[in-house]
C-alpha positions, -999 to +999 in steps of 0.1 A: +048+020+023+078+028+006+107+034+029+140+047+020+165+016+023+195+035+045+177+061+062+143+034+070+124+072+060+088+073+039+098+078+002+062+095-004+045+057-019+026+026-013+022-003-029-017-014-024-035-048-033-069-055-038-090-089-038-106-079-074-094-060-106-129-040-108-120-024-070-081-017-082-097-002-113-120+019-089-092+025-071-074+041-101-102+060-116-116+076-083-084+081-063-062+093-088-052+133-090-076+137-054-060+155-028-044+146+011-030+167+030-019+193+003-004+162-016-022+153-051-028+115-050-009+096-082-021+060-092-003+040-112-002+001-124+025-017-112+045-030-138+058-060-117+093-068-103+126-055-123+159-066-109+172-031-087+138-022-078+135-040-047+135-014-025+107+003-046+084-032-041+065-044-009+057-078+003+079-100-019+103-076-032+127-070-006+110-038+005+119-026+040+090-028+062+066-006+084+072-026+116+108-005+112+093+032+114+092+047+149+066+076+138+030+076+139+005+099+122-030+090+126-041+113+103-027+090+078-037+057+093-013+051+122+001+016+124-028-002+106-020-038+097-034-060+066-057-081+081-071-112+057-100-133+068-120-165+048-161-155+056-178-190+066-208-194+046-238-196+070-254-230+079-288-233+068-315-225+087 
């Protein structure tokens, strides 16, 4: 989430990454212009890392993280954290 770099505030975005092209396509064709909480959702592409956009970039861009916000609105997620696991093929039988 995008947080405002002197205030550590929500700037209103998120950057979001997804395993496949086809699901951040999806993403961007059925998420784009729906509604949340009287908000109208807005996808976009990123366009990839400019130099004095850090603070508008997660993950490798500088961006100030979530583990700094001292709000929490479950009706929005709450706290959630990325979890990435590898799924073991299963042995044959």
């Amino acid at each position: 989430m995008g947080l405002d770099k002197v205030k550590k505030t929500p700037c209103g975005f998120c950057f979001v990454e997804y395993y496949t092209r086809e699901e951040a396509e999806n993403a961007m064709r059925y998420v784009n212009g729906t509604r949340l909480d009287d908000r109208i959702i807005r996808t976009d592409w990123d366009t990839g890392f400019k130099e004095g956009r850090q603070y508008g970039r997660g993950k490798s861009g500088g961006q100030v993280r979530d583990e700094y916000r001292s709000d929490f609105d479950e009706g929005r997620g709450g706290y959630g954290k990325i979890v990435q696991t590898k799924i073991r093929p299963r042995d044959p039988l």
